[in-house]
C-alpha positions as MATLAB code, in Angstrom:
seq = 'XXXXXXXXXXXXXXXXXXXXXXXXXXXXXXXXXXXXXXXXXXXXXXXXXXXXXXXXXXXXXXXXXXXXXXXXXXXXXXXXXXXXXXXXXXXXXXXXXXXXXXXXXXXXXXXXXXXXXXXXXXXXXXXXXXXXXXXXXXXXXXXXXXXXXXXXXXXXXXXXXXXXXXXXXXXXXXXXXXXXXXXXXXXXXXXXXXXXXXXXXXXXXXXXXXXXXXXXXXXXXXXXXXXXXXXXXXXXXXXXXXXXXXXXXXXXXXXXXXXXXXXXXXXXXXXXXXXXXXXXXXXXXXXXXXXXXXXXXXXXXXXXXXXXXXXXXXXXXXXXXXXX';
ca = [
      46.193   61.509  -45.984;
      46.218   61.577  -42.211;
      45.262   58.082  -40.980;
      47.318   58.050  -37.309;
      47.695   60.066  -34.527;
      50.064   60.342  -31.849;
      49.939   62.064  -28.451;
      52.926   64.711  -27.916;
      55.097   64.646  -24.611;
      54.007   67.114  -22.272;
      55.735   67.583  -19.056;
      53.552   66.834  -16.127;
      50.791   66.281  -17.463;
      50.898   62.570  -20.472;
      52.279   60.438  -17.440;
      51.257   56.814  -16.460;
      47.943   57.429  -15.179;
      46.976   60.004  -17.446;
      47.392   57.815  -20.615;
      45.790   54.450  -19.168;
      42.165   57.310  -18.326;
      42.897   58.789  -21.787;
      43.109   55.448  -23.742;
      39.892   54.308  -22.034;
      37.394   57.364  -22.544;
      38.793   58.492  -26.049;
      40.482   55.753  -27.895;
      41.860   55.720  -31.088;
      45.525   57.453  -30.135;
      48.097   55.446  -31.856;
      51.051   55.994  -29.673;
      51.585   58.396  -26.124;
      55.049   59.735  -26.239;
      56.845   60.006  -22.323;
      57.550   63.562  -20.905;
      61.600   63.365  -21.481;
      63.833   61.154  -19.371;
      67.126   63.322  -19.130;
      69.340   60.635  -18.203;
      73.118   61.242  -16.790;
      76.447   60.560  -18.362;
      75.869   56.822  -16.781;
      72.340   55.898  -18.597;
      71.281   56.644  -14.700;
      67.558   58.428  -14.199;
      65.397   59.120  -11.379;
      63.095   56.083  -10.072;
      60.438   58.049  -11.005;
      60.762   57.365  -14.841;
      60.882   53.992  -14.086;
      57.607   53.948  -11.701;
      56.013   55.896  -14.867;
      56.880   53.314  -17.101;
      56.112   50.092  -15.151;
      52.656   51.587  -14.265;
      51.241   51.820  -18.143;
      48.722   48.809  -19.021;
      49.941   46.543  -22.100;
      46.991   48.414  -24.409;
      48.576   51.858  -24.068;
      51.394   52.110  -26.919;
      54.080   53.891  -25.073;
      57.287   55.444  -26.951;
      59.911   56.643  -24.521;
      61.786   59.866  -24.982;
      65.046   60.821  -23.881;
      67.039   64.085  -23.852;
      70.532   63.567  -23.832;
      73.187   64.837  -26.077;
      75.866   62.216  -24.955;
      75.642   58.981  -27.277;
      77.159   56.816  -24.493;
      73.998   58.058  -21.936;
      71.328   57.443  -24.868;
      72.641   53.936  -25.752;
      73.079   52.870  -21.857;
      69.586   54.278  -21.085;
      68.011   52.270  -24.008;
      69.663   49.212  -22.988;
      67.720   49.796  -19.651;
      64.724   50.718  -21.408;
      64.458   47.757  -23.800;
      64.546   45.536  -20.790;
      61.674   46.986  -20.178;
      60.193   45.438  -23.353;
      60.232   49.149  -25.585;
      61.878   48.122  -29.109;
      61.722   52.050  -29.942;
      63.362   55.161  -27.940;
      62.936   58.916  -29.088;
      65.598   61.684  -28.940;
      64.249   64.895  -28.589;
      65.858   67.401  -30.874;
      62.866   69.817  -30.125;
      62.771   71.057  -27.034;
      63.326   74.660  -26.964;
      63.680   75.561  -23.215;
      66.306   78.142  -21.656;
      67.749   76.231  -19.501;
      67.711   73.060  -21.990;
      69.011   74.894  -24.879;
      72.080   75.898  -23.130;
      73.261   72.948  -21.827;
      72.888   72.026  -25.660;
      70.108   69.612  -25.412;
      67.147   69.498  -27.548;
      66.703   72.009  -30.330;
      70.187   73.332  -28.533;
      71.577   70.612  -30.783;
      70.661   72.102  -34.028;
      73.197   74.495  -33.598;
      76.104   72.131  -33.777;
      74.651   69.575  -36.738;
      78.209   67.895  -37.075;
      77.689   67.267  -33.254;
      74.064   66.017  -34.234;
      75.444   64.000  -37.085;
      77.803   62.463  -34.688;
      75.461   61.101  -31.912;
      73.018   59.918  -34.670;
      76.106   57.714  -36.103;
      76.343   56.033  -33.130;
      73.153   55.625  -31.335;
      71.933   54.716  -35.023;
      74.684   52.004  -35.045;
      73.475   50.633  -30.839;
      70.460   50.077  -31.881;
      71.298   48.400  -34.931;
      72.838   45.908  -32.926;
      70.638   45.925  -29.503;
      67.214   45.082  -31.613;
      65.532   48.741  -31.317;
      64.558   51.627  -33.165;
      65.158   55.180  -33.177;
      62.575   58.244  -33.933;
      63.649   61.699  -33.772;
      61.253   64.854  -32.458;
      63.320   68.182  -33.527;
      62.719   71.218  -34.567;
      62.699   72.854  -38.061;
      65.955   75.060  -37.008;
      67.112   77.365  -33.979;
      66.719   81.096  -35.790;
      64.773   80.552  -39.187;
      62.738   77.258  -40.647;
      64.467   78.084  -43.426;
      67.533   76.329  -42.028;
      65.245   72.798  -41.972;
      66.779   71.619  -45.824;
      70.325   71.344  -44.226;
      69.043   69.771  -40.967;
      66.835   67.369  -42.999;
      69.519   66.288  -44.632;
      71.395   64.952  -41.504;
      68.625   62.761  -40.815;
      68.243   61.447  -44.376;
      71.526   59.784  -43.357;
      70.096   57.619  -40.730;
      67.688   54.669  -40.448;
      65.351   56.390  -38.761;
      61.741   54.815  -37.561;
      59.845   58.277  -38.283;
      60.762   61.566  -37.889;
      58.381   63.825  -35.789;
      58.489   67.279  -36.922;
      57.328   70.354  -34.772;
      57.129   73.324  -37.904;
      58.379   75.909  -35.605;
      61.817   76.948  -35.072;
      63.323   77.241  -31.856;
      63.425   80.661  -31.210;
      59.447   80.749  -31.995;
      58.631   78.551  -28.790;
      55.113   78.064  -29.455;
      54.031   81.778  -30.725;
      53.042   82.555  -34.054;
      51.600   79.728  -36.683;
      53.802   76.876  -37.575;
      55.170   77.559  -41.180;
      53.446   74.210  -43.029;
      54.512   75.652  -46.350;
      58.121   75.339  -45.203;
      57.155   71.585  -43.765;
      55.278   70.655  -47.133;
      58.057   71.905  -49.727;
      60.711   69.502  -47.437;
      58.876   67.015  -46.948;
      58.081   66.367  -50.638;
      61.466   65.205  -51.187;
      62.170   63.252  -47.992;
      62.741   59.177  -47.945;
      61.756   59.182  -43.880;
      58.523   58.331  -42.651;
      57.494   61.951  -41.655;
      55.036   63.031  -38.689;
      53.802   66.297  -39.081;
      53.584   68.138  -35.205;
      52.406   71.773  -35.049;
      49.018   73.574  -34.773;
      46.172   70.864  -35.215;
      43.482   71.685  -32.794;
      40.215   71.616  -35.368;
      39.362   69.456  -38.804;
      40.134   72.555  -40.526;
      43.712   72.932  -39.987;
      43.950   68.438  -40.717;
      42.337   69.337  -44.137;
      45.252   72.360  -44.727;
      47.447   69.594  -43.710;
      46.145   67.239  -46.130;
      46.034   69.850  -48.992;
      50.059   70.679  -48.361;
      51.254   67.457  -47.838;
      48.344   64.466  -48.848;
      51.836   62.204  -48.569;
      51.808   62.737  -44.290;
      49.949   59.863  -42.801;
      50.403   60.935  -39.281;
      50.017   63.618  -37.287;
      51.564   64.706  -33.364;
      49.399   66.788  -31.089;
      49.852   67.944  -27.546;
      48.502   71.260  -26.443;
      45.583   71.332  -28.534;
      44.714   68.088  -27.235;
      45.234   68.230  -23.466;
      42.995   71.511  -23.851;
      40.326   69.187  -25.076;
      40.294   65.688  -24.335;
      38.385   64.292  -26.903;
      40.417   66.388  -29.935;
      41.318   63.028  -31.971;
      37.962   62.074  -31.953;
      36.237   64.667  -33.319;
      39.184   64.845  -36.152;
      38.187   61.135  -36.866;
      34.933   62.610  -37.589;
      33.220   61.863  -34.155;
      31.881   63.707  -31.254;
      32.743   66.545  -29.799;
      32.943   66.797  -26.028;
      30.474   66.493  -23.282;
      30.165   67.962  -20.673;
      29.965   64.536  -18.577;
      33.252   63.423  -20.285;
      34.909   66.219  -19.241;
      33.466   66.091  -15.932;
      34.334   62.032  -15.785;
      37.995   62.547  -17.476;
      38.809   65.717  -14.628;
      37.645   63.195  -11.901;
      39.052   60.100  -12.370;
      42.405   61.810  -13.164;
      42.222   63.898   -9.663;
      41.188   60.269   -7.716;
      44.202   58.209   -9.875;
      46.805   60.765   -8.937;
      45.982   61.048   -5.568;
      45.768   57.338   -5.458;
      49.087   56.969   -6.765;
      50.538   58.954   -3.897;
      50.817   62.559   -4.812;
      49.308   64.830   -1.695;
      45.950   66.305   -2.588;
      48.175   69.932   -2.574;
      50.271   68.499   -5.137;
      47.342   66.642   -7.026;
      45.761   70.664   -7.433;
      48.842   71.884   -9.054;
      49.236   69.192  -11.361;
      45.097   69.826  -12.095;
      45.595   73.033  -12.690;
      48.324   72.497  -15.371;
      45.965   70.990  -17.387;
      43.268   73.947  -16.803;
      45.887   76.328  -17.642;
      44.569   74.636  -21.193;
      41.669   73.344  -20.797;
      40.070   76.943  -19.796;
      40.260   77.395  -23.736;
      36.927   75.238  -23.750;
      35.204   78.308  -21.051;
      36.090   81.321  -23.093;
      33.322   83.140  -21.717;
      34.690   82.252  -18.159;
      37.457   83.988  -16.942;
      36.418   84.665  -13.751;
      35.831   80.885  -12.401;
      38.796   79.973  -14.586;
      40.806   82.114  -12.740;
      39.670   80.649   -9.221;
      40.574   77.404   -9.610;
      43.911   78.582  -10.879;
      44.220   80.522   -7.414;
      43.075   77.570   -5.740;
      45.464   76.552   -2.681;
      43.652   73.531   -1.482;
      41.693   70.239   -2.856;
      38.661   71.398   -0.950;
      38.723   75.307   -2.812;
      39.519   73.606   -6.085;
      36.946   71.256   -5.600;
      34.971   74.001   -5.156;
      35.768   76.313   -8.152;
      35.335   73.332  -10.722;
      32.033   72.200   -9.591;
      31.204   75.785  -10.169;
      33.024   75.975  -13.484;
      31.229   72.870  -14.596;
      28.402   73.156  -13.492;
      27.290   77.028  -14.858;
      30.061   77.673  -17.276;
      29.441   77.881  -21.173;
      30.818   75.088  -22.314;
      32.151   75.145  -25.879;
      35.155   72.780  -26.410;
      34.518   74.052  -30.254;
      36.299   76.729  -29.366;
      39.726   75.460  -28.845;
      42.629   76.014  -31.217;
      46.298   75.464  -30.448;
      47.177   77.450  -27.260;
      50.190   79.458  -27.386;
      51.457   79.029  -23.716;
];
C-alpha cells in the first residue's frame, strides 16, 4: 500500500527554488530528487550544483543524483556531497537520452551489467566506509522489460537504500504505458526496498498500483506532477487544484527565479518548460497555450498567462502522464 511519495528529477525545472515554493503550498512530498550532477573523472562539477544545493531550506528532504559511470568520480563527488550534510547519493541508471546513452551513462549502462556490477562493488563498498547510502533510479532494460529479471538481479547483490524503478525500458523514452505487470511479477520476489516510478498522474492508476503490487509503499512521480502542482495531494485524498494555487505557485516561482539572478528572458524559458506540461490542465486551450509558448519577452508572457488564467477552462482533472 502506497504510503510515500517522492518527487522525480526533472531537468530545469525541481531546482532549489522550485522545491522550497513546492514544499510550502503542497506539502506532504517525502523526498525531491536533484536534476543529475554529471560530475568529471575528478568528482569536479559546475558551481552551479553546489549553489542549488546550499540554497534548499533544512525542511525540504533533498536526495542528490549523480550520473557518472566512473566509480572513482561517484565516490569523490559523494565525499563532497556528504560534507554537505547528504548521508544518501543516487546513481541514475535511467536516463535514456541520446547523447547520455552513448557516452554509456544512465540506462546506457544496462547494456554492459558486468560494467554495472562493477561500479556498484565499489561505490557500494565507499559508502560503506564514508557513512552514506546508495539508491539506484534505472530502467527496466535498454530493448525489452523483459530483460529487468537479469538486471534485478545485479542489484539484489548490493546494500542498496531503495531502488527507484521507472517500468519503461530505454528504448520506450516516455511513449507508450509503463508495463506494471512486468514491475509487479519482479518485484514479488525482490529483498530491496522498491519504489515504483512510471505513469501515476490520477488515484486510478495508485489503486492499479496497489492491486499489482499492495507490497510497494512508495511511489516516484515527475511529469505528471509538474503538469499539476498539487498531484500528491489529491492522491492523498485531498483537493484538487485551484485556480488561485496555480495562479500563486506560477508567480512566486517567476519572482524567486528572477530573484535568484536568472534574466527575466531566461526566467520565460524556464516558465515555459513547465507549461510545456502544465497546458495538460487547459485542454480546451490551445490557442493561449500556444502564445505563451511563443512568448519572447517577460512582458508578452506576462501577458499570455494572465489571459490563460484568467478565461481558460481550467480542469487540472484532466491531466494524466504526459508523454513528452
Amino acid at each position: 500500500m502506497i504510503t510515500e511519495f517522492l518527487y522525480a528529477p526533472m531537468e530545469g525545472i525541481t531546482l532549489s527554488r522550485f522545491r522550497q515554493i513546492h514544499h510550502e503550498m503542497f506539502p506532504g512530498v517525502k523526498e525531491y530528487y536533484t536534476p543529475f550532477i554529471a560530475p568529471d573523472s575528478n568528482g569536479g562539477f559546475k558551481s552551479k550544483y553546489l549553489r542549488e544545493l546550499t540554497e534548499d531550506v533544512e525542511q525540504v528532504r533533498v536526495i542528490p543524483q549523480l550520473l557518472v559511470n566512473n566509480a572513482d568520480a561517484f565516490c569523490l563527488t559523494a565525499e563532497r556531497l556528504c560534507a554537505l550534510g547528504f548521508r544518501e547519493i543516487n546513481l541514475n541508471v535511467g536516463c535514456p537520452s541520446g547523447t547520455v546513452f552513448s557516452k554509456h551513462k544512465g540506462a546506457g549502462m544496462l547494456t554492459d551489467l558486468t560494467a554495472l556490477n562493477a561500479l556498484l562493488e565499489r561505490i557500494c563498498s565507499h559508502a560503506e566506509r564514508a557513512g552514506y547510502q546508495i539508491s539506484v533510479k534505472t530502467r527496466m532494460g535498454v530493448r525489452s522489460t523483459e530483460e529487468f529479471p537479469a538486471i534485478l538481479k545485479i542489484y539484489e547483490k548490493y546494500p542498496i537504500k531503495k531502488l527507484i524503478v521507472h517500468a519503461r525500458c530505454r528504448d520506450d523514452f516516455y511513449q507508450g504505458r509503463a508495463d506494471l505487470k512486468g514491475f509487479a511479477e519482479a518485484a514479488s520476489g525482490c529483498g530491496l526496498p522498491l519504489v515504483y516510478n512510471g505513469d501515476i498522474a490520477a488515484a486510478g492508476d495508485l489503486e492499479a498500483l496497489n492491486a499489482a503490487a499492495p507490497q510497494i509503499a512508495s511511489v516516484m512521480i515527475g511529469r505528471a506532477a509538474v503538469a499539476n502542482p498539487a498531484l500528491f495531494r489529491v492522491l492523498k485524498g485531498g483537493e484538487q487544484l485551484k485556480r488561485g494555487e496555480l495562479r500563486e505557485f506560477h508567480d512566486r516561482l517567476t519572482e524567486a527565479w528572477m530573484e535568484g539572478g536568472l534574466s527575466p528572458n531566461f526566467t520565460v524559458e524556464r516558465m515555459k518548460t513547465l507549461w510545456s506540461y502544465m497546458q495538460a490542465m487547459f485542454p480546451d486551450n490551445p490557442r493561449e497555450v500556444k502564445t505563451i509558448l511563443k512568448s519572447r519577452s517577460m512582458e508578452s508572457y506576462r501577458s499570455a498567462v494572465s489571459v490563460l488564467l484568467s478565461t481558460g477552462l481550467f480542469q487540472p482533472e484532466a491531466v494524466n502522464a504526459p508523454t513528452h
